[in-house]
N, C-alpha and C positions, 0 to 999 in steps of 0.2 A: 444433409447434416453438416458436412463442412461447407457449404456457401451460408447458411443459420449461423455456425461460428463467425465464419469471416465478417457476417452484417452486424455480428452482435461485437466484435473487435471493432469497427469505425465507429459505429456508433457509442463506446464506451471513450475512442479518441475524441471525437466531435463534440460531445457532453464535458470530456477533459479541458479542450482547450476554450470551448463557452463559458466552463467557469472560472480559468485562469483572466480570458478577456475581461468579462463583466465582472469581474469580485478577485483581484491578484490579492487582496489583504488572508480574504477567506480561503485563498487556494494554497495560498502558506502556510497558514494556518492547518489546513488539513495534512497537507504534506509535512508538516512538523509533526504534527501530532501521530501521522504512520511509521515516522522515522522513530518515534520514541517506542511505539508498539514492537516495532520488527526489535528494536534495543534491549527491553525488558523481556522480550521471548529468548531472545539471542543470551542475556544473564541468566535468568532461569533455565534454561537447556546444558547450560556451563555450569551453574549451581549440580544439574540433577547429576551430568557425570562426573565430576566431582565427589558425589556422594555416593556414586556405585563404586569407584576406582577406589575408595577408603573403605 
């Protein structure tokens, strides 16, 4: 079970940095659009306790 993880970790690096190589426009592109996700979770979470503390 942990060497399945550890293959399934390089391999999720290896995939990473193939698609930075081949397509840096597209890899930006993603990583923008993860940074807005984690952003909008991160306000709605601060929305919700917000609305328990009132």
């Amino acid at each position: 079970m942990a060497q399945a993880k550890k293959i399934l970790i390089y391999l999720f690096i290896v995939f990473a940095l193939y698609t930075i190589i081949t397509s840096p426009d597209r890899a930006g592109d993603l990583v923008r659009m993860a940074f807005q996700g984690i952003s909008t979770a991160a306000n709605g979470l601060g929305d919700f306790m917000t609305q328990i503390v009132n």
